[in-house]
N, C-alpha and C positions, 0 to 999 in steps of 0.2 A: 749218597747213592741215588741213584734216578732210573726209569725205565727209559729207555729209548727206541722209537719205530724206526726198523732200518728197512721196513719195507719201499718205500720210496726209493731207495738206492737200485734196488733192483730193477725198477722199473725202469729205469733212467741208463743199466748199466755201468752203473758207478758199483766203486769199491770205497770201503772202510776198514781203515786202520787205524791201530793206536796202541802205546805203549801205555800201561795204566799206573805209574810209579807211584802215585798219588794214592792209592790204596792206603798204606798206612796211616794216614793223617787222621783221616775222619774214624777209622777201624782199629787203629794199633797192631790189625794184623801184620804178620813180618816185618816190624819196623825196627826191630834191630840188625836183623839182614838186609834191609835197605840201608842202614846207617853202616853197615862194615863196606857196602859198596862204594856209598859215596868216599865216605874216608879212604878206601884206594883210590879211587877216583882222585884225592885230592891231595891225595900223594905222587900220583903220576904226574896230575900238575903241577905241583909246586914242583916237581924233580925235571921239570921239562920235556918229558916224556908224550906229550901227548901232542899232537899235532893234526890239525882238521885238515881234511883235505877236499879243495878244493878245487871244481874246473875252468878255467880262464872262460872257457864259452857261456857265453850266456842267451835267454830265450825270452822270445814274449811270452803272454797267456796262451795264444792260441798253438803254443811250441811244445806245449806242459809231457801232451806225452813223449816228445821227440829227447825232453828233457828228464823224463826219468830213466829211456833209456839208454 
C-alpha cells in the first residue's frame, strides 16, 4: 500500500481511475471473493461466453477524448 498525491491531477484537469483488484495480494483481504470471481470469470471463458468488444475505429493520442466517447 502507498500514499499517493492526486493533487496534481486537479490542477491539470485530469481524472483518475482505477479498479484496485490487487487488494488481496498484499492484504488477504476479500480474497476469497476475488477467487470465486475470477473462477466465474474462467468459467465463462472456458464456456466461450465471453466475448470483448470491440470498435473497428481507431484514434491517435491527440483523439484520446474523442475516443472514450
Amino acid at each position: 500500500m502507498g500514499a499517493h498525491s492526486l493533487a496534481s491531477l486537479s490542477v491539470r484537469a485530469a481524472t483518475y481511475s482505477g479498479v484496485f483488484t490487487q487488494r488481496p495480494m498484499p492484504t488477504g483481504e476479500g480474497r476469497e471473493r476475488h477467487g470465486e470471481i475470477l473462477r466465474a470469470a474462467t468459467a465463462l471463458a472456458d464456456a466461450g461466453l465471453l466475448r470483448p468488444i470491440l470498435d473497428e475505429q481507431t484514434f491517435r493520442i491527440e483523439q484520446a477524448t474523442k475516443a472514450h466517447e
